[in-house]
C-alpha positions as a LaTeX table, in Angstrom:
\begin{tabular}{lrrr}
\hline
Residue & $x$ (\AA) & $y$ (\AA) & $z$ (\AA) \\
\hline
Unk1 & $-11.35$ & 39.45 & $-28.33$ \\
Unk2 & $-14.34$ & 39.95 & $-25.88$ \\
Unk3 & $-15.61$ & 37.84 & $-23.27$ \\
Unk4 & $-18.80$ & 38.62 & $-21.64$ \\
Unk5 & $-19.04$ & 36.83 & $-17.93$ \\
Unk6 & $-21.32$ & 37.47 & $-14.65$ \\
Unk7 & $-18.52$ & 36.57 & $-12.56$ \\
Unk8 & $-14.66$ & 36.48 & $-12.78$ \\
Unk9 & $-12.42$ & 33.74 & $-10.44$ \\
Unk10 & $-9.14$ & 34.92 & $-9.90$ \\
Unk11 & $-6.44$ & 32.39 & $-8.77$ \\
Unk12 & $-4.00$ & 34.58 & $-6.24$ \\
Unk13 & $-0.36$ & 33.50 & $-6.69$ \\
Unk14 & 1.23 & 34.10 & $-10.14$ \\
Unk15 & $-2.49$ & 35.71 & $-11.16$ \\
Unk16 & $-3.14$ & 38.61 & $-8.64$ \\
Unk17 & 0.12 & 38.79 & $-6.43$ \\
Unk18 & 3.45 & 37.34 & $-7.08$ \\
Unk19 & 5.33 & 35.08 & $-4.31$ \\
Unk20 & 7.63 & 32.77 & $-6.14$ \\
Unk21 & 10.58 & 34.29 & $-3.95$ \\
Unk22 & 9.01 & 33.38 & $-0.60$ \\
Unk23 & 7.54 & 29.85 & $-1.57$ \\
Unk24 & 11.14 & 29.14 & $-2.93$ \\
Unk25 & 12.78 & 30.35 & 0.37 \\
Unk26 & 10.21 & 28.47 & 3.04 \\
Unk27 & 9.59 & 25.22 & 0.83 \\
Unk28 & 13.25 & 25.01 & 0.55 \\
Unk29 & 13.69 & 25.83 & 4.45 \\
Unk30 & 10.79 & 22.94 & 4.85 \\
Unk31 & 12.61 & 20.58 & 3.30 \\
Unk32 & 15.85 & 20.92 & 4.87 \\
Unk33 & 13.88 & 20.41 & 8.12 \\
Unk34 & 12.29 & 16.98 & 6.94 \\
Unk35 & 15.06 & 15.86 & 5.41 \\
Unk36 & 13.05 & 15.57 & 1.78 \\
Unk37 & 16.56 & 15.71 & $-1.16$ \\
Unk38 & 16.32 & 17.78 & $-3.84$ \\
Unk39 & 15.74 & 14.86 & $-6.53$ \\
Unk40 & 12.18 & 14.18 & $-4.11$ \\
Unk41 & 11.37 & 17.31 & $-3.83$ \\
Unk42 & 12.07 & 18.16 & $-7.85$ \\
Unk43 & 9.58 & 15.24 & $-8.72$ \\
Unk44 & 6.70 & 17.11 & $-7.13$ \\
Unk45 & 4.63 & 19.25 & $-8.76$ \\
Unk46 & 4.06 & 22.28 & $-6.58$ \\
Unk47 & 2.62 & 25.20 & $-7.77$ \\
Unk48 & $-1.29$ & 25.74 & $-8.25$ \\
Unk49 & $-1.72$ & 22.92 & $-5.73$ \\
Unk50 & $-2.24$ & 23.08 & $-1.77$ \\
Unk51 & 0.27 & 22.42 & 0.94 \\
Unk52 & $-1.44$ & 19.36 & 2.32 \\
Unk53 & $-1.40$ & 17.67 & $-1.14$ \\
Unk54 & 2.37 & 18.82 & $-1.41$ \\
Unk55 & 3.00 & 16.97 & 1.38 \\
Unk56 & 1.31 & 14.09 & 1.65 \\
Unk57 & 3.48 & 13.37 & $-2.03$ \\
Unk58 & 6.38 & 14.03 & 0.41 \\
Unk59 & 5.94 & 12.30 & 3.84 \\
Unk60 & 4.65 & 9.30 & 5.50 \\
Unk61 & 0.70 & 10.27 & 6.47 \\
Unk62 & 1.66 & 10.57 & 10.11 \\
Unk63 & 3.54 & 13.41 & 9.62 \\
Unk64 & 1.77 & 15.31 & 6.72 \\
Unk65 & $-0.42$ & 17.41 & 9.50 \\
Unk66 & 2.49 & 18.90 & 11.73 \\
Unk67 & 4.26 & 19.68 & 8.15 \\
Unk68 & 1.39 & 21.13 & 6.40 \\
Unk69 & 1.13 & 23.60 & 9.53 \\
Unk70 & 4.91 & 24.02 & 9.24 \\
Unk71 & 5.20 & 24.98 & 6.15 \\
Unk72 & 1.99 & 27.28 & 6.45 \\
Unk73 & 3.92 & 28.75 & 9.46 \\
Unk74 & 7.00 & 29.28 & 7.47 \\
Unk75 & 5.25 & 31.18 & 4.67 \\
Unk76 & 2.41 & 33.53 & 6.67 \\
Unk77 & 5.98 & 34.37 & 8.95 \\
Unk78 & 7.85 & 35.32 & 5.42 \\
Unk79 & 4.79 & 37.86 & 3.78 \\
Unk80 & 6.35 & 40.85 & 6.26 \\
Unk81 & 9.79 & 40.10 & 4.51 \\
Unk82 & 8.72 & 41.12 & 1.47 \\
Unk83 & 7.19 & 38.01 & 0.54 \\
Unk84 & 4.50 & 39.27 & $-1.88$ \\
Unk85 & 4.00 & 41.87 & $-4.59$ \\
Unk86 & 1.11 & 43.18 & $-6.93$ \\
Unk87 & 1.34 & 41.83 & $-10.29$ \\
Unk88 & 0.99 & 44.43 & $-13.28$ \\
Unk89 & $-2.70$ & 45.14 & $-13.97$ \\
Unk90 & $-3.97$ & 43.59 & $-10.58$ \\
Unk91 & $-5.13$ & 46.67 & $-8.83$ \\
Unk92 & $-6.83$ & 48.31 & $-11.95$ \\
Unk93 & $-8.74$ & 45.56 & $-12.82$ \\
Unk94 & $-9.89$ & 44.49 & $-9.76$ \\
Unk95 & $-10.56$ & 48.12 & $-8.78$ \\
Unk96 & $-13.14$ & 48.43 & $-11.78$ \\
Unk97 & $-15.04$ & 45.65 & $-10.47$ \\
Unk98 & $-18.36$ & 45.47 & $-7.94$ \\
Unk99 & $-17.14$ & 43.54 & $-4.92$ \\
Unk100 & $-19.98$ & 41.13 & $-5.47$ \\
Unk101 & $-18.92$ & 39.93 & $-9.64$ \\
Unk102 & $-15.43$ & 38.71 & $-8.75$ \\
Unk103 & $-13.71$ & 36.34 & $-6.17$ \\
Unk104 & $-10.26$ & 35.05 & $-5.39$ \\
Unk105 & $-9.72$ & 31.46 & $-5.33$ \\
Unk106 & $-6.90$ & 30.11 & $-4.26$ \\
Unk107 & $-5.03$ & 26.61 & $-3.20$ \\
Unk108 & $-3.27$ & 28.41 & 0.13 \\
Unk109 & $-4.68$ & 28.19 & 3.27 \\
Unk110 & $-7.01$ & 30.59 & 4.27 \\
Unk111 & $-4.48$ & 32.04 & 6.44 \\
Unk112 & $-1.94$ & 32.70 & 4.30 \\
Unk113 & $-3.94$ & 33.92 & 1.18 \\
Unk114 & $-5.68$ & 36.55 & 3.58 \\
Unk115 & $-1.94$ & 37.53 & 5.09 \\
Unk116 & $-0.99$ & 37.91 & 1.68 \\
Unk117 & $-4.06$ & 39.31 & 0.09 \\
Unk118 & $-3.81$ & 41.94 & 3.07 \\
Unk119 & 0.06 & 42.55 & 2.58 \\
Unk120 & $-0.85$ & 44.01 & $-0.70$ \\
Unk121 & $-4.37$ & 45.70 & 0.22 \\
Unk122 & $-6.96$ & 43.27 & $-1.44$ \\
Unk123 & $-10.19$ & 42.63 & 0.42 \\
Unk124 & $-12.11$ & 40.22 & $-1.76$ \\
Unk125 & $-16.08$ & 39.84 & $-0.79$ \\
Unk126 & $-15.65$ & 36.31 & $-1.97$ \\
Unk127 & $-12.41$ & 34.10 & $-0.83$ \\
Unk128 & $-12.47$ & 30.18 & $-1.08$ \\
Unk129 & $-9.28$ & 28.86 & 0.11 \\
Unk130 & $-7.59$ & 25.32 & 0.46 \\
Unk131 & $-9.60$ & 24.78 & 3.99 \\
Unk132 & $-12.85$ & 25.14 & 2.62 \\
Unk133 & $-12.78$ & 22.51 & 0.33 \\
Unk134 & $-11.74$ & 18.67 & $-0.01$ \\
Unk135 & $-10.67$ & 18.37 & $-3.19$ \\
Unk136 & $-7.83$ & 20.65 & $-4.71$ \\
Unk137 & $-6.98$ & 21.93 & $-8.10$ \\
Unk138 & $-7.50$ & 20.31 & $-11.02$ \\
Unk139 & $-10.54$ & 19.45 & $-9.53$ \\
Unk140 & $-13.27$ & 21.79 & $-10.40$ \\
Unk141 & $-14.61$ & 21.72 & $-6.48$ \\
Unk142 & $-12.98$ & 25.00 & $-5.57$ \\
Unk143 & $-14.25$ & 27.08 & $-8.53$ \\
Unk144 & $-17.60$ & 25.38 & $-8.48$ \\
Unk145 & $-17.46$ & 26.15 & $-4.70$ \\
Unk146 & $-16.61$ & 29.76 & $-5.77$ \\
Unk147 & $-19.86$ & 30.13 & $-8.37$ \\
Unk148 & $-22.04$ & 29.00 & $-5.93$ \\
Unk149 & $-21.11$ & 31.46 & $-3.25$ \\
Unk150 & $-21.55$ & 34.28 & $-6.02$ \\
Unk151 & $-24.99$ & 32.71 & $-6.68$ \\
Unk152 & $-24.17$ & 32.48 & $-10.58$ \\
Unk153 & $-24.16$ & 29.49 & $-13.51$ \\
Unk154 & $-20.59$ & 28.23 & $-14.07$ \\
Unk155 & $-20.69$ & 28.92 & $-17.63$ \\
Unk156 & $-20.77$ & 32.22 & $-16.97$ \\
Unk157 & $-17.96$ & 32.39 & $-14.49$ \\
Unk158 & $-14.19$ & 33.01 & $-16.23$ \\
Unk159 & $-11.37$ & 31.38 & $-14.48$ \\
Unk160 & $-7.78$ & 33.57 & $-14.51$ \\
Unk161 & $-4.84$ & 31.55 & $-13.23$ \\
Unk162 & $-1.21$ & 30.92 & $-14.03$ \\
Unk163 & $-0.80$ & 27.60 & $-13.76$ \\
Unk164 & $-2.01$ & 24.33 & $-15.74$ \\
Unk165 & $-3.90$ & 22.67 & $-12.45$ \\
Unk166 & $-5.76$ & 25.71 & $-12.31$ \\
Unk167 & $-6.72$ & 25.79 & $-15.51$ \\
Unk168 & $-7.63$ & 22.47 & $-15.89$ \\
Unk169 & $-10.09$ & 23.33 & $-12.82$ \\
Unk170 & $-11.06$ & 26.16 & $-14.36$ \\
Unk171 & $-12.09$ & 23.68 & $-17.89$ \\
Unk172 & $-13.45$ & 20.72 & $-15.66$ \\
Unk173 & $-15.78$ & 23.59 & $-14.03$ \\
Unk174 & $-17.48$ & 24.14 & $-17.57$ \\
Unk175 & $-15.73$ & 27.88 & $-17.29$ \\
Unk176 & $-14.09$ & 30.28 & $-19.93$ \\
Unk177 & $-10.30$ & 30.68 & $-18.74$ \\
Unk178 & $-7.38$ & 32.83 & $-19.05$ \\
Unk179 & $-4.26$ & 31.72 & $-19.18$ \\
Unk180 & $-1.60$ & 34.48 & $-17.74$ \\
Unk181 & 2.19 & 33.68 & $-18.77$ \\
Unk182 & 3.43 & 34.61 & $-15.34$ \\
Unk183 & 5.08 & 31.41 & $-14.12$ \\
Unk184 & 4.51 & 29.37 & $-17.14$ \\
Unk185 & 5.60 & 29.43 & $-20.62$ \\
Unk186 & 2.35 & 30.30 & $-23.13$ \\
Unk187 & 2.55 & 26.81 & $-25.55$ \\
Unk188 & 2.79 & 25.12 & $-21.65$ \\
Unk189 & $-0.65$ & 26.91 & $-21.11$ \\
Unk190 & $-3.88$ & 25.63 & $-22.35$ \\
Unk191 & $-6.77$ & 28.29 & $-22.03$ \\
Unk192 & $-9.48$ & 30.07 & $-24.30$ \\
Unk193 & $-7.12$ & 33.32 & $-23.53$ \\
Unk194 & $-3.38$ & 33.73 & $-22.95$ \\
Unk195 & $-2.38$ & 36.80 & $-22.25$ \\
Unk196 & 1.07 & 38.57 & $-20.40$ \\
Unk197 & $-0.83$ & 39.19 & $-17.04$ \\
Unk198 & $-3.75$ & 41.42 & $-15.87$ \\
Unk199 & $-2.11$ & 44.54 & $-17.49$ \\
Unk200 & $-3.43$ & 43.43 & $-20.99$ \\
Unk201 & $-7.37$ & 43.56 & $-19.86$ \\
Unk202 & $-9.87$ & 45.53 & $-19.08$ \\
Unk203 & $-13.45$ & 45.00 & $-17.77$ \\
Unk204 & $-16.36$ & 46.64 & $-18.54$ \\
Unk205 & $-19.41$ & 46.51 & $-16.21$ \\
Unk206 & $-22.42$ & 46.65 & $-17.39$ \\
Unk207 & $-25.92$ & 45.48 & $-16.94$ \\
Unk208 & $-25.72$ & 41.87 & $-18.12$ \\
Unk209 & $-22.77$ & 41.55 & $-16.17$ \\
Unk210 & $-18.89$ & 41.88 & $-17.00$ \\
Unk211 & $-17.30$ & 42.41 & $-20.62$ \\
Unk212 & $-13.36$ & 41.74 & $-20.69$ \\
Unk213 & $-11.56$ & 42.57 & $-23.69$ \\
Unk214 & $-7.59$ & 42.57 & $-24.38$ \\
Unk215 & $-6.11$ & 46.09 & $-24.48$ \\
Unk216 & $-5.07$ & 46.88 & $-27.87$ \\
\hline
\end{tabular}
């Protein structure tokens, strides 16, 4: 299978880096501090969303904007203790891409995703993070945002993420996505593509843009 694309989104955690370990340590520390049980917090659905959402599912509103910069404290803290790793395939596909056809976009703060996009040496051109827009994943907002700051049509951006917000962003966008089975189980994972992780593409640049096929 080829896709042909002028611009490829990449979510960050469970697509690009992984940092299960440290959301599972801080969220868990967080939640100690404001008292939230573990039958709350299990009710939640945390990954692919942003902290503020998180919390505000969590607290009383009065609190949710000395938490959300607790928790944000917690984790950007946490990335020097080994709180991030490259995922397989991350570095040589992002490597074989011009700085100006991809971007990362991510539900973290800007803050964190640059500590951790730094931790593991990734300098995207392009970053839209959870404080430049006002509506999260699955709202398409963030990816739209995302086109728009790489001056090209949605339907020819694809959308790589890990986990079903995302790619119903990605969808609600009018994007191609690709599923990766990082964090998620494949038949929980609704995309065009669903591959392992990065490791099973490749992209080829060439002058209509990017083509990204599935290593045989």
């Amino acid at each position: 299978m080829k896709i042909h694309a002028h611009a490829l989104l990449f979510d960050n955690d469970g697509t690009l880096v992984s940092s299960l370990d440290s959301v599972e340590r801080c969220w868990t520390c967080w939640a100690g501090e404001y008292g939230i049980t573990a039958e709350e917090f299990g009710r939640v659905e945390l990954h692919g969303r942003p902290a503020a959402e998180i919390v505000a599912d969590l607290l009383p509103a009065h609190l949710v904007p000395e938490a959300v910069a607790r928790v944000e404290q917690l984790e950007v803290a946490d990335v020097p203790e080994g709180g991030v790793r490259l995922l397989p395939g991350t570095r040589d596909l992002l490597d074989s891409l011009p700085a100006d056809r991809w971007a990362v976009v991510t539900s973290a703060t800007r803050r964190l995703a640059e500590a951790r996009l730094d931790a593991v040496g990734i300098l995207p051109k392009t970053l839209i993070a959870a404080d430049d827009i006002t509506r999260g994943k699955p709202d398409p907002e963030p990816y739209l945002l995302a086109a728009r700051h790489l001056g090209v049509d949605p339907a020819h951006c694809v959308v790589f993420e890990d986990a079903p917000a995302g790619l119903q962003a990605g969808r609600a966008a009018g994007m191609t996505t690709v599923a990766l089975a990082t964090t998620h189980l494949e038949d929980e994972l609704d995309a065009d593509l669903v591959v392992k992780d990065l490791s099973a593409l490749s992209a080829l640049v060439t002058d209509r843009g990017v083509e990204v096929s599935v290593r045989r």
